[in-house]
PDB file as gemmi writes it, atoms N, CA and C in Angstrom:
CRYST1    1.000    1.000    1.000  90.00  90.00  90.00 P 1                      
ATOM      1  N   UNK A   1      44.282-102.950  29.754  1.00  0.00           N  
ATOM      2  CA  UNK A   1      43.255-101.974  30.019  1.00  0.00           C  
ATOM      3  C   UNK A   1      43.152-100.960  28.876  1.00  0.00           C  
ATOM      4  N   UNK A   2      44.346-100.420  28.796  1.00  0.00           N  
ATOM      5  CA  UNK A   2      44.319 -99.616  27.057  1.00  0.00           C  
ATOM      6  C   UNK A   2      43.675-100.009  26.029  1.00  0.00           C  
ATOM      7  N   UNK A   3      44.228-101.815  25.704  1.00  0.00           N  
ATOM      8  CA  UNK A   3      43.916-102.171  24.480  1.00  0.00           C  
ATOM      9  C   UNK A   3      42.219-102.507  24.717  1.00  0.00           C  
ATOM     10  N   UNK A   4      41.294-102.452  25.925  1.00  0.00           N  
ATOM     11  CA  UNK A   4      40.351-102.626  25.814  1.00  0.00           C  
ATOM     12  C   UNK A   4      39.610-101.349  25.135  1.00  0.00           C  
ATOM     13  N   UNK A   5      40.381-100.007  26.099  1.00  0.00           N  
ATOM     14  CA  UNK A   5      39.449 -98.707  26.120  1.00  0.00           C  
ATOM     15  C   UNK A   5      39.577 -98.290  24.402  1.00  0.00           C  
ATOM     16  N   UNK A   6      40.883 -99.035  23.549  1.00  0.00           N  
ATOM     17  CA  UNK A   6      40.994 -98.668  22.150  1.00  0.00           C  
ATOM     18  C   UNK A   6      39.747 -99.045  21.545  1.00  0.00           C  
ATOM     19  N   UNK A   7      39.548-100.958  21.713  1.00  0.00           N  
ATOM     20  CA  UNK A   7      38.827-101.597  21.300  1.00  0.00           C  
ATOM     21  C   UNK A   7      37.546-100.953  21.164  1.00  0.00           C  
ATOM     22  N   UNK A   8      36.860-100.415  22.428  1.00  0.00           N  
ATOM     23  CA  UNK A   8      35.560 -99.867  22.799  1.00  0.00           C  
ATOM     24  C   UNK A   8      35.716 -98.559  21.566  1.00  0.00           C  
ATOM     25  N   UNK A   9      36.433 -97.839  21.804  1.00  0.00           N  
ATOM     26  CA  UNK A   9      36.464 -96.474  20.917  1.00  0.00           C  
ATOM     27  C   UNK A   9      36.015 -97.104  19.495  1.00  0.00           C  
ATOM     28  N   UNK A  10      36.338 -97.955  19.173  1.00  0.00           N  
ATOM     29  CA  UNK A  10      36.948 -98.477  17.487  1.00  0.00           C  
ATOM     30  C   UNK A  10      35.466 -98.792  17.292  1.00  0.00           C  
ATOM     31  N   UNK A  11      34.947 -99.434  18.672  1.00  0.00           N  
ATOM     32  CA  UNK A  11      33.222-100.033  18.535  1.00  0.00           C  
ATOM     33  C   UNK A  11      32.780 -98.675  18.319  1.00  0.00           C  
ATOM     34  N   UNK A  12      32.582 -97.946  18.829  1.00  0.00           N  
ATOM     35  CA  UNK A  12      31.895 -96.897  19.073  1.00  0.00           C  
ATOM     36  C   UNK A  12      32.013 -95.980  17.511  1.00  0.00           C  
ATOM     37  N   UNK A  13      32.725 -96.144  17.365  1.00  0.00           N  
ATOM     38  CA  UNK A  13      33.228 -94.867  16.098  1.00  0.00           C  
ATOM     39  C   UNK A  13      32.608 -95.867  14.882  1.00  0.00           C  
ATOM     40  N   UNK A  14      32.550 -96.947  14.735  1.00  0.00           N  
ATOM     41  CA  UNK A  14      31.983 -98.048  13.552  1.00  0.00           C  
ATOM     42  C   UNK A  14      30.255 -98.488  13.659  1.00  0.00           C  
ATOM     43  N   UNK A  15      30.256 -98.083  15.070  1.00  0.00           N  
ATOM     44  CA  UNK A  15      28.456 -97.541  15.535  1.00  0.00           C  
ATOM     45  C   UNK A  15      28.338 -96.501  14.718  1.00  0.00           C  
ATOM     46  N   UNK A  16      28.709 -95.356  15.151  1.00  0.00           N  
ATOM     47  CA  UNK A  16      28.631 -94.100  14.570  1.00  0.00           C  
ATOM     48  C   UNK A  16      28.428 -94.230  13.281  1.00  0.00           C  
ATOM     49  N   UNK A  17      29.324 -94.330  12.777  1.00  0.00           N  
ATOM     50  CA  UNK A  17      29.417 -94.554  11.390  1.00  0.00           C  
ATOM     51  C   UNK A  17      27.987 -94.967  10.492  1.00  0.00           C  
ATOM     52  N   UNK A  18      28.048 -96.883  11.122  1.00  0.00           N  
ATOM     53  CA  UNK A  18      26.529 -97.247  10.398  1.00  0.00           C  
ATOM     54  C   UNK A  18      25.322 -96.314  10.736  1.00  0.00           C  
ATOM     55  N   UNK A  19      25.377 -95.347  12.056  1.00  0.00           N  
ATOM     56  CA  UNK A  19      24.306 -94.665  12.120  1.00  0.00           C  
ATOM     57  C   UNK A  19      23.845 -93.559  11.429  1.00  0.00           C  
ATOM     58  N   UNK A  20      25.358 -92.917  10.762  1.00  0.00           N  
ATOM     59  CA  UNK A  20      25.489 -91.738  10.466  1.00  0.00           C  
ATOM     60  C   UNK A  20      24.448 -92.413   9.130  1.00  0.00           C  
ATOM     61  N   UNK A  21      25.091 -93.320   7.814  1.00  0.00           N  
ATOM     62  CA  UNK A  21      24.605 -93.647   7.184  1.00  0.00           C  
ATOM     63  C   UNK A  21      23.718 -93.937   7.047  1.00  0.00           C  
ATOM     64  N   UNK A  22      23.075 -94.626   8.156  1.00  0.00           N  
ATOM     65  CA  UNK A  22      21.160 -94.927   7.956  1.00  0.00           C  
ATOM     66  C   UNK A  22      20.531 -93.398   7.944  1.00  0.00           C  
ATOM     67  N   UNK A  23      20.792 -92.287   8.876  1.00  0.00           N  
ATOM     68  CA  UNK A  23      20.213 -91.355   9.354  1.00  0.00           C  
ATOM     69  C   UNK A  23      20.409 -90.712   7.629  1.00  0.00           C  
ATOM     70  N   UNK A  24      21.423 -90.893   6.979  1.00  0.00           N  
ATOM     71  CA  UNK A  24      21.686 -90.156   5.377  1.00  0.00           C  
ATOM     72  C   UNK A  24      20.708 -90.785   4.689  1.00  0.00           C  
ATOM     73  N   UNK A  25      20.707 -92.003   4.352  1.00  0.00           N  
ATOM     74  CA  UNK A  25      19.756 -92.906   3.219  1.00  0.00           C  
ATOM     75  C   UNK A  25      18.168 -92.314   3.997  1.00  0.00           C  
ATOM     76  N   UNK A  26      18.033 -91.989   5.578  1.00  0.00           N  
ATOM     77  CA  UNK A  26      16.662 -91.799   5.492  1.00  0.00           C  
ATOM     78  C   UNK A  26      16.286 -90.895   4.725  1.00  0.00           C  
ATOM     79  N   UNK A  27      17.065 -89.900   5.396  1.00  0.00           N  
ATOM     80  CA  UNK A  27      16.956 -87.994   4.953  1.00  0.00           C  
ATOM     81  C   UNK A  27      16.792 -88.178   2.944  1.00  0.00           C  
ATOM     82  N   UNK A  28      17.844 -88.907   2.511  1.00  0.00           N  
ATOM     83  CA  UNK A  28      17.481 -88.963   1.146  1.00  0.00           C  
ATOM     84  C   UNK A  28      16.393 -89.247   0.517  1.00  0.00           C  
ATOM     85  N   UNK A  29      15.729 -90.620   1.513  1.00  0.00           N  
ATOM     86  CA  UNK A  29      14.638 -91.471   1.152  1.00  0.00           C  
ATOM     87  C   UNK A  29      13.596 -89.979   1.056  1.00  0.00           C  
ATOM     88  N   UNK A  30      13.635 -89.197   2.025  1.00  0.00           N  
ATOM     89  CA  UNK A  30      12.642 -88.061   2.402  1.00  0.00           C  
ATOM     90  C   UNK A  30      12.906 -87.464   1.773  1.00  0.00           C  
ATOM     91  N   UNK A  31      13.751 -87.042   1.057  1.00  0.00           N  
ATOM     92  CA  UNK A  31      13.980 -85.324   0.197  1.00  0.00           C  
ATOM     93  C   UNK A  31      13.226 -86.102  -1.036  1.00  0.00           C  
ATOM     94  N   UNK A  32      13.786 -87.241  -1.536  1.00  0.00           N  
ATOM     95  CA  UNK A  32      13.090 -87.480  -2.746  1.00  0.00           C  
ATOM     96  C   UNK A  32      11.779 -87.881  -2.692  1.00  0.00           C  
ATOM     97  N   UNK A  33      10.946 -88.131  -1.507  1.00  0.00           N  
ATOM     98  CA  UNK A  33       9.281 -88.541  -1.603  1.00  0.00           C  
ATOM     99  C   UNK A  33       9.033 -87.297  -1.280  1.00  0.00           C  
ATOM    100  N   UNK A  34       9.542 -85.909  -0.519  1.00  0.00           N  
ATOM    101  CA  UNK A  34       8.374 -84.916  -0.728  1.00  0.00           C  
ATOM    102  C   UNK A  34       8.553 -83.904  -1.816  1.00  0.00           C  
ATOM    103  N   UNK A  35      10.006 -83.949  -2.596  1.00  0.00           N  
ATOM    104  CA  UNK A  35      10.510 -82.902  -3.711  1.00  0.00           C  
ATOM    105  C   UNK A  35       9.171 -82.551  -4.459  1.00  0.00           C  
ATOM    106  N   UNK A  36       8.780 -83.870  -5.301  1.00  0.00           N  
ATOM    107  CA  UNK A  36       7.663 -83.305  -6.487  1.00  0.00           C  
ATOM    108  C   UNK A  36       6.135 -82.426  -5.267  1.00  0.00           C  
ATOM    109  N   UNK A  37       6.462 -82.511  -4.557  1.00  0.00           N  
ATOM    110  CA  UNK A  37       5.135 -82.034  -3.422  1.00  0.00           C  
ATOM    111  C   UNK A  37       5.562 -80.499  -3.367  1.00  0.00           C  
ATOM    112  N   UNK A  38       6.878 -80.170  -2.847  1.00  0.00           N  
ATOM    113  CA  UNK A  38       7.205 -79.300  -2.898  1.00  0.00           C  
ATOM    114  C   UNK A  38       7.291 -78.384  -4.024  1.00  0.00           C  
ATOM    115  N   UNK A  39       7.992 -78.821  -4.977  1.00  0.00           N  
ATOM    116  CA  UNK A  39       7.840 -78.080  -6.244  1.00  0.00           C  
ATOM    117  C   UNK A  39       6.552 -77.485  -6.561  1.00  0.00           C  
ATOM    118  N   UNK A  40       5.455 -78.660  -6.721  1.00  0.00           N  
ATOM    119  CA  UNK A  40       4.112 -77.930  -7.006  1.00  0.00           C  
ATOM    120  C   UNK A  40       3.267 -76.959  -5.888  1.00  0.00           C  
ATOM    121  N   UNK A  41       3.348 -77.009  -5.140  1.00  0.00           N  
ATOM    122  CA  UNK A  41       3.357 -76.147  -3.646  1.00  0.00           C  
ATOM    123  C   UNK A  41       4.118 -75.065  -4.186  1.00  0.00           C  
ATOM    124  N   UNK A  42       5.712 -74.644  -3.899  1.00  0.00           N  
ATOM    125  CA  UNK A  42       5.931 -73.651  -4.461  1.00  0.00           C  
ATOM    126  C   UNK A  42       5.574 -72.650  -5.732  1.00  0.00           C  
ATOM    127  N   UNK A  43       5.314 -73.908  -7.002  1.00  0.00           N  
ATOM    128  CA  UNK A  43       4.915 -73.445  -8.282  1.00  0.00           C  
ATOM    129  C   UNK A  43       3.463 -72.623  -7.970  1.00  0.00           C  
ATOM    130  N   UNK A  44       2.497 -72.989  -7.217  1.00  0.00           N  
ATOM    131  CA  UNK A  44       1.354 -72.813  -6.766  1.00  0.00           C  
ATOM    132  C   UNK A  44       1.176 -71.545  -6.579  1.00  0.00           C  
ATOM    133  N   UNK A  45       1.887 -71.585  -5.068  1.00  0.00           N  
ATOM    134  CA  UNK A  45       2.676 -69.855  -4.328  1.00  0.00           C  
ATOM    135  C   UNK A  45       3.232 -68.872  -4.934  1.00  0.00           C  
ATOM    136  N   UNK A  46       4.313 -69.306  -5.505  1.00  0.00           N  
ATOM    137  CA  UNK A  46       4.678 -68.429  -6.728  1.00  0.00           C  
ATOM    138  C   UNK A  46       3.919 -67.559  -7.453  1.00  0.00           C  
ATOM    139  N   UNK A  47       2.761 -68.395  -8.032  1.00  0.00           N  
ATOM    140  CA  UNK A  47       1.856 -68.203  -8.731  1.00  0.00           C  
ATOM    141  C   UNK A  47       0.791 -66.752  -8.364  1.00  0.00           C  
ATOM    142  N   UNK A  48       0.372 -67.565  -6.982  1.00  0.00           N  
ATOM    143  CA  UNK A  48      -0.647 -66.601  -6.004  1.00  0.00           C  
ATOM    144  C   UNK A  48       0.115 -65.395  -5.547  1.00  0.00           C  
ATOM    145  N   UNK A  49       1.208 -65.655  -5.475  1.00  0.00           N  
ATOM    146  CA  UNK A  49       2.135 -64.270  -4.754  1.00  0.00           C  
ATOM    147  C   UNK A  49       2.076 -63.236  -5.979  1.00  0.00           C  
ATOM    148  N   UNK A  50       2.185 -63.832  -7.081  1.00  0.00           N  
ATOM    149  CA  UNK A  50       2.196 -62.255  -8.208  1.00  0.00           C  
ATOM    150  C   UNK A  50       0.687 -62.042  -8.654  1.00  0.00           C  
ATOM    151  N   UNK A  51      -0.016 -62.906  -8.153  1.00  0.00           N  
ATOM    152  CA  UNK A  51      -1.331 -62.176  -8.475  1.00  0.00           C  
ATOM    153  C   UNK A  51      -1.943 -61.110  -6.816  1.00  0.00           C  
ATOM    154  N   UNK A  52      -1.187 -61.512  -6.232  1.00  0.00           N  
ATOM    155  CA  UNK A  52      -1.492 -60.512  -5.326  1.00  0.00           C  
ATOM    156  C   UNK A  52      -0.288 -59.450  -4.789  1.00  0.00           C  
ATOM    157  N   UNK A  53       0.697 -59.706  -5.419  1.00  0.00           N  
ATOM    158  CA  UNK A  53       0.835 -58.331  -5.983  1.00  0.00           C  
ATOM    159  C   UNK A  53       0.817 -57.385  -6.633  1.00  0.00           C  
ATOM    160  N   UNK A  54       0.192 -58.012  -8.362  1.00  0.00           N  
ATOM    161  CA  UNK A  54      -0.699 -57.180  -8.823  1.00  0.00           C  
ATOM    162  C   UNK A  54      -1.416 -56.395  -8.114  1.00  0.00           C  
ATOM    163  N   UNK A  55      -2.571 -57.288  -7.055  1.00  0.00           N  
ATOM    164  CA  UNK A  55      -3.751 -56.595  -6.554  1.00  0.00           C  
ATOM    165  C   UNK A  55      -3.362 -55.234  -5.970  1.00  0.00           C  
ATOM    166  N   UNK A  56      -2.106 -55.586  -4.939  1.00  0.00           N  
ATOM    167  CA  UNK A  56      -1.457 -54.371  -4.041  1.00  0.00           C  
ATOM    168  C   UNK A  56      -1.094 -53.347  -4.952  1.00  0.00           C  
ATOM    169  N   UNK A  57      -0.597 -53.551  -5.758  1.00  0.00           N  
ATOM    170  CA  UNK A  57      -0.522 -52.478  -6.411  1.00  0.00           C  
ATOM    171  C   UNK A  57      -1.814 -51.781  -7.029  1.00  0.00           C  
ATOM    172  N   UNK A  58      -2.355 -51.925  -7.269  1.00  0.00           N  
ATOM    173  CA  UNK A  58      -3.573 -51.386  -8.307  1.00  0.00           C  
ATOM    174  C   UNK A  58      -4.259 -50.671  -6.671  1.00  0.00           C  
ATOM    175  N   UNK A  59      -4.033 -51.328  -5.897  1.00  0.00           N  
ATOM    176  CA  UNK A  59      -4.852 -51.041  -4.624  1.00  0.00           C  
ATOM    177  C   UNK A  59      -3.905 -49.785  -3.967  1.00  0.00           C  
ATOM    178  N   UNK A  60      -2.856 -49.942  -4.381  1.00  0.00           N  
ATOM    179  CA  UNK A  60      -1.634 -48.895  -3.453  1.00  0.00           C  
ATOM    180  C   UNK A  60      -1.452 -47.913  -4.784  1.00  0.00           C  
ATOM    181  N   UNK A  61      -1.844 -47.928  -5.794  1.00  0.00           N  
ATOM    182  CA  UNK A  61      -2.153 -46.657  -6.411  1.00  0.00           C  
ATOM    183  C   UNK A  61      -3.123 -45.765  -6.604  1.00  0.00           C  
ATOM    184  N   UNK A  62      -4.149 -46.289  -6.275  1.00  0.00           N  
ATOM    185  CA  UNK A  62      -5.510 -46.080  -6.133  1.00  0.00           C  
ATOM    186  C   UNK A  62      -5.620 -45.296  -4.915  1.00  0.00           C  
ATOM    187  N   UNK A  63      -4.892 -45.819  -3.808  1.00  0.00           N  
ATOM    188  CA  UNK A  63      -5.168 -44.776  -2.541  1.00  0.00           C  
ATOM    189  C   UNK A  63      -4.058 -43.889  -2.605  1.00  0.00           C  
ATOM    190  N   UNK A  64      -3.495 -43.900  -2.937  1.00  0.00           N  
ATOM    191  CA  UNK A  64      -2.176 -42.752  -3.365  1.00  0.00           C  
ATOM    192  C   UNK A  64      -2.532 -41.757  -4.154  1.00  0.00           C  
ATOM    193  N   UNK A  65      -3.710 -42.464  -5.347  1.00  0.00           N  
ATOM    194  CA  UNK A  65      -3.967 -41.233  -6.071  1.00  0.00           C  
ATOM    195  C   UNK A  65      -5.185 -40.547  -5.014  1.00  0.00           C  
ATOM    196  N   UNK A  66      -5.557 -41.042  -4.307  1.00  0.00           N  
ATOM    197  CA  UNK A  66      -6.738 -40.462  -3.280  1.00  0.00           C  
ATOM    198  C   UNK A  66      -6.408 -39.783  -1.868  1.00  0.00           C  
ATOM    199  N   UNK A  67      -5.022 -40.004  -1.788  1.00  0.00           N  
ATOM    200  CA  UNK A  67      -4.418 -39.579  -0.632  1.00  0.00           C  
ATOM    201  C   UNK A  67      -4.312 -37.721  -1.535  1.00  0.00           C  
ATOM    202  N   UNK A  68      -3.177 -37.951  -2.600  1.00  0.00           N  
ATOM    203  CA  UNK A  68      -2.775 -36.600  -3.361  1.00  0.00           C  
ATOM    204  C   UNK A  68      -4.012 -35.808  -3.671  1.00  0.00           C  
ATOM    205  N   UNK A  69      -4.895 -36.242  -3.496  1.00  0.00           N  
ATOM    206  CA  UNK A  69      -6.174 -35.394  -3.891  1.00  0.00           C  
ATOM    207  C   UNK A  69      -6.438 -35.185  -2.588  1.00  0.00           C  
ATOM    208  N   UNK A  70      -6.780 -35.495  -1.753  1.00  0.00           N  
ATOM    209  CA  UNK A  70      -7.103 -35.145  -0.521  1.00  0.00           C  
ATOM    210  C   UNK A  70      -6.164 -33.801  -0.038  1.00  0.00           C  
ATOM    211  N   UNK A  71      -4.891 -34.276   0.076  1.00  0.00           N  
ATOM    212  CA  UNK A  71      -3.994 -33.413   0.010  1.00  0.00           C  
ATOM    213  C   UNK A  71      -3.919 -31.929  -0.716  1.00  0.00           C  
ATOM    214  N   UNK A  72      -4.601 -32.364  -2.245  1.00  0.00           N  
ATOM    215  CA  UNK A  72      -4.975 -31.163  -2.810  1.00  0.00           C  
ATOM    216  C   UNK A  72      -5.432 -30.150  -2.345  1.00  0.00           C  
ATOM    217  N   UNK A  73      -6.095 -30.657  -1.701  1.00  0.00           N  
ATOM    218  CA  UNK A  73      -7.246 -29.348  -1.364  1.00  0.00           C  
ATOM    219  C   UNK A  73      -6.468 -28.100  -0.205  1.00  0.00           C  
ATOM    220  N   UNK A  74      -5.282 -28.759   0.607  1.00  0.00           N  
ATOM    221  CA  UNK A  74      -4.708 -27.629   1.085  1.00  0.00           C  
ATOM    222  C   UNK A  74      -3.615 -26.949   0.813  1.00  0.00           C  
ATOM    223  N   UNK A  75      -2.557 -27.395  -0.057  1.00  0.00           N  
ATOM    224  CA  UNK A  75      -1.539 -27.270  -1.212  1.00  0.00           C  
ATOM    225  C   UNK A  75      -1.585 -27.882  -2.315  1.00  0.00           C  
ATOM    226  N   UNK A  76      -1.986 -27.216  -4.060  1.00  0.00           N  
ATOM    227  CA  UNK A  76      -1.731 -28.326  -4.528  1.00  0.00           C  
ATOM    228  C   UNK A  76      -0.411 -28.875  -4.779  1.00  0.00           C  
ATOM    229  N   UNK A  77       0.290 -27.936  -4.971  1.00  0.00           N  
ATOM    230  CA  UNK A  77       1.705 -28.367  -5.208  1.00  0.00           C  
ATOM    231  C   UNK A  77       2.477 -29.619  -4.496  1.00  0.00           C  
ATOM    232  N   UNK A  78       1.537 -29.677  -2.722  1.00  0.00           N  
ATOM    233  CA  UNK A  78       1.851 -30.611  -2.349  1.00  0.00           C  
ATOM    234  C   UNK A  78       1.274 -31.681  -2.239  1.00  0.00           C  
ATOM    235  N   UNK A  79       0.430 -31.756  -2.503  1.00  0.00           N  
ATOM    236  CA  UNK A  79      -0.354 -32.903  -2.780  1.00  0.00           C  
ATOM    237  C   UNK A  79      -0.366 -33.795  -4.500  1.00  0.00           C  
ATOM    238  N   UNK A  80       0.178 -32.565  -4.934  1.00  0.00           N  
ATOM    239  CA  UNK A  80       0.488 -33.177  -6.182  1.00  0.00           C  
ATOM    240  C   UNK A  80       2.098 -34.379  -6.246  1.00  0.00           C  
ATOM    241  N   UNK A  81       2.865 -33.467  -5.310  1.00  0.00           N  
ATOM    242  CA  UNK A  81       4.418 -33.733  -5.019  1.00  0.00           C  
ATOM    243  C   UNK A  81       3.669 -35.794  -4.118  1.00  0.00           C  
ATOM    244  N   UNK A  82       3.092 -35.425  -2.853  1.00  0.00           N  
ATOM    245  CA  UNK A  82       3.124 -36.530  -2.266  1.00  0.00           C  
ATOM    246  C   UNK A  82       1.887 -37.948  -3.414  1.00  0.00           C  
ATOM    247  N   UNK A  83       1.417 -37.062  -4.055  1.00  0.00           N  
ATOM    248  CA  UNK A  83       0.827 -38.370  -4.688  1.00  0.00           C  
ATOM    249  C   UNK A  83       1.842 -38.601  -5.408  1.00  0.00           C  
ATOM    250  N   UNK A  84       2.664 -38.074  -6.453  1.00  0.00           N  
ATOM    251  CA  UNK A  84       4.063 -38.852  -7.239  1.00  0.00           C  
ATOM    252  C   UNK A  84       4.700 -39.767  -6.299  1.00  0.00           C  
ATOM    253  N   UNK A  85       4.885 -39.585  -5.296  1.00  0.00           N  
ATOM    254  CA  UNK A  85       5.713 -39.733  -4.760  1.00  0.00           C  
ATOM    255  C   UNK A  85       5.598 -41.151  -4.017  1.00  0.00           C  
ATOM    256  N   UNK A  86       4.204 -40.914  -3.330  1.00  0.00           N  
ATOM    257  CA  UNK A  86       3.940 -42.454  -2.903  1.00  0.00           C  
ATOM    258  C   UNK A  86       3.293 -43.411  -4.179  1.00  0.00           C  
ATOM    259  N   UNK A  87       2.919 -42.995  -5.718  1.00  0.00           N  
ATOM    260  CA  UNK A  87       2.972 -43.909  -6.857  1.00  0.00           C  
ATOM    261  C   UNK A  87       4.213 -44.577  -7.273  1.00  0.00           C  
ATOM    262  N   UNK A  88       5.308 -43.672  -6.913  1.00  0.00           N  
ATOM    263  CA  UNK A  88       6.598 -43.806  -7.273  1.00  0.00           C  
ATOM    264  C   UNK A  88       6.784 -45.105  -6.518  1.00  0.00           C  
ATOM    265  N   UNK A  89       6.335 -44.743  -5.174  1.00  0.00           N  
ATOM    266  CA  UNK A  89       7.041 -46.181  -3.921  1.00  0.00           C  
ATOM    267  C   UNK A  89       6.472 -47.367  -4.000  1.00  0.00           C  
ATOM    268  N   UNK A  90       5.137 -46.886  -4.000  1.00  0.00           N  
ATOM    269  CA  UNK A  90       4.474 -48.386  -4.716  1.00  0.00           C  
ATOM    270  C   UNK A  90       5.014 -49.123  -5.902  1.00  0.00           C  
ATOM    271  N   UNK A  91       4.899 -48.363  -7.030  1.00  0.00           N  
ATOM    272  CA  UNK A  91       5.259 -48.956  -7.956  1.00  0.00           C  
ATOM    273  C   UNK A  91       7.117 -49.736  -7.846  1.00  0.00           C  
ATOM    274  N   UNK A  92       7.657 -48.972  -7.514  1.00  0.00           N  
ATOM    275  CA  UNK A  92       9.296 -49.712  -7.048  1.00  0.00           C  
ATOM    276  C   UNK A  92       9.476 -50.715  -6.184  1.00  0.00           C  
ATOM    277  N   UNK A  93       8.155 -50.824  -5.371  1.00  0.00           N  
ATOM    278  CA  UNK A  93       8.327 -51.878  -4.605  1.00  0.00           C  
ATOM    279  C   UNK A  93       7.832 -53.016  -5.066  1.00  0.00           C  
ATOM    280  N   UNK A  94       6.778 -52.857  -6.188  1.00  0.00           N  
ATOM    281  CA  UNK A  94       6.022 -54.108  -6.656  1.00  0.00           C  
ATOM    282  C   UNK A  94       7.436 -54.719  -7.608  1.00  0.00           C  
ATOM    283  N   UNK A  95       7.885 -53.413  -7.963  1.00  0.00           N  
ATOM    284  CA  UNK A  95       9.167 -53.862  -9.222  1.00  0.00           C  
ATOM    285  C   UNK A  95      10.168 -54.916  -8.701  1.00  0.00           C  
ATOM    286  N   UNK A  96      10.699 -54.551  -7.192  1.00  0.00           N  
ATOM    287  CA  UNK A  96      11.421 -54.805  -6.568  1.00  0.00           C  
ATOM    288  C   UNK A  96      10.960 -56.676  -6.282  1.00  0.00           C  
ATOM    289  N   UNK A  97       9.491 -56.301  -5.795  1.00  0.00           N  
ATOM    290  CA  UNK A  97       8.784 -58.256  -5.534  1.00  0.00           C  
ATOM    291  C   UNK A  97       8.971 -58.752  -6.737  1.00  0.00           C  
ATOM    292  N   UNK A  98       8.816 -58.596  -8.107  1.00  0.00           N  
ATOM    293  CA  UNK A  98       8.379 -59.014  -8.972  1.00  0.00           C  
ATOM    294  C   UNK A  98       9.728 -59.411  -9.418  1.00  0.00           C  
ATOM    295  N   UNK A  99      10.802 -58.553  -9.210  1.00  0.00           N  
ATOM    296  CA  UNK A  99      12.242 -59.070 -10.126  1.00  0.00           C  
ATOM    297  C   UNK A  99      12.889 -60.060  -9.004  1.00  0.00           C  
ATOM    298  N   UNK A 100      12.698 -60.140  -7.670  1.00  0.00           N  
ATOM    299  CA  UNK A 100      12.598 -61.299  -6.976  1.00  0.00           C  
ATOM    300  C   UNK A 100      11.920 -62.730  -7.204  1.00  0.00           C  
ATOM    301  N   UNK A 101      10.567 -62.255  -7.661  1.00  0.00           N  
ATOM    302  CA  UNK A 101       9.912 -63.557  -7.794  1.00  0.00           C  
ATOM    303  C   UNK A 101      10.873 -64.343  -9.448  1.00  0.00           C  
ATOM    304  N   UNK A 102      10.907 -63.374 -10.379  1.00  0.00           N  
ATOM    305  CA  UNK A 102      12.131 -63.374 -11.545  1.00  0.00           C  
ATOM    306  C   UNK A 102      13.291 -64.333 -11.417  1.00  0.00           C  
ATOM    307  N   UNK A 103      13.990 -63.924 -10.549  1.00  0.00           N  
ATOM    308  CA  UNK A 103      15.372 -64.277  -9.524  1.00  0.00           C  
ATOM    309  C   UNK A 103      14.924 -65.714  -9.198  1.00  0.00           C  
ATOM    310  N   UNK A 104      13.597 -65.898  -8.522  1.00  0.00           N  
ATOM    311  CA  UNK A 104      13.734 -67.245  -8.296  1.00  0.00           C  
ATOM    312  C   UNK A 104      13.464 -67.962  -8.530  1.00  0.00           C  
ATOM    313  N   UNK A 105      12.546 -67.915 -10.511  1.00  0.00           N  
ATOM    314  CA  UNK A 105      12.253 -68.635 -11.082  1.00  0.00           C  
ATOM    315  C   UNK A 105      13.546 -68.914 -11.842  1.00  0.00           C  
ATOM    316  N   UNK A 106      14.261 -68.381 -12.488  1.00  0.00           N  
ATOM    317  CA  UNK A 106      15.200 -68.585 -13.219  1.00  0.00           C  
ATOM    318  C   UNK A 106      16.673 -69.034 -12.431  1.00  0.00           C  
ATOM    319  N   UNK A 107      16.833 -69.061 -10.735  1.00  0.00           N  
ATOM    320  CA  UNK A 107      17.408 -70.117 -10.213  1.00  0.00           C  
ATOM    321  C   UNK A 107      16.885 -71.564 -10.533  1.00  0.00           C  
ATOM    322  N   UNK A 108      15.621 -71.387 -10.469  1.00  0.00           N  
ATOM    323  CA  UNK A 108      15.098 -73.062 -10.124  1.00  0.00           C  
ATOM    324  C   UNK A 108      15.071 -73.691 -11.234  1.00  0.00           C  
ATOM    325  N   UNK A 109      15.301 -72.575 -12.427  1.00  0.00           N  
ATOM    326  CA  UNK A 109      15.976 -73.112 -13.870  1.00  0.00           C  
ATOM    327  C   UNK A 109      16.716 -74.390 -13.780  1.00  0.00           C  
ATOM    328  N   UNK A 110      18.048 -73.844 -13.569  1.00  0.00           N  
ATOM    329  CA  UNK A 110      19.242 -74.219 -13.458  1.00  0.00           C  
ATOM    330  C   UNK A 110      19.713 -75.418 -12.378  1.00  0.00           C  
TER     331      UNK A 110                                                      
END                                                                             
């Protein structure tokens, strides 16, 4: 009765096995037919993502400088202070996307 329930295990685990392997060669078969798809897709995105963050920016300084003027008119000091201030944030944040997008061109270097 043992040497059967071994037998069965030994089947079972040498099932496994050939399955594990087909389920690998598929997954491979697949990484390598959609890679070049992907790449240009990303290269694409990549692409579109820094032209629209250009846009945001030019667009998020533009109302910043229109916010501080608005502002003007009832402190200037402070309206002068909050327009630096939100040019400042804009601009650090585009810095911030942009040395990301940087980061992950020069991974995909390598």
């Amino acid at each position: 009765m043992n040497e059967e329930i071994k037998d069965k295990i030994e089947d079972v685990k040498e099932g496994t096995a050939k399955v594990a392997s087909k389920v690998d060669e598929s997954v491979q078969k697949t990484m390598n037919f959609f890679s070049p798809i992907t790449d240009k897709i990303s290269s694409v995105v990549l692409g579109f993502g820094e032209i629209i963050i250009t846009i945001a920016l030019v667009f998020g300084l533009v109302l910043e400088v229109f916010n501080g003027l608005s502002l003007m008119s009832e402190s200037f000091i402070d309206g002068l202070i909050q327009m630096l201030q939100g040019m400042i944030s804009v601009v650090m944040a585009s810095l911030i996307l942009f040395l990301l997008f940087a980061i992950k061109k020069n991974t995909d270097k390598k």
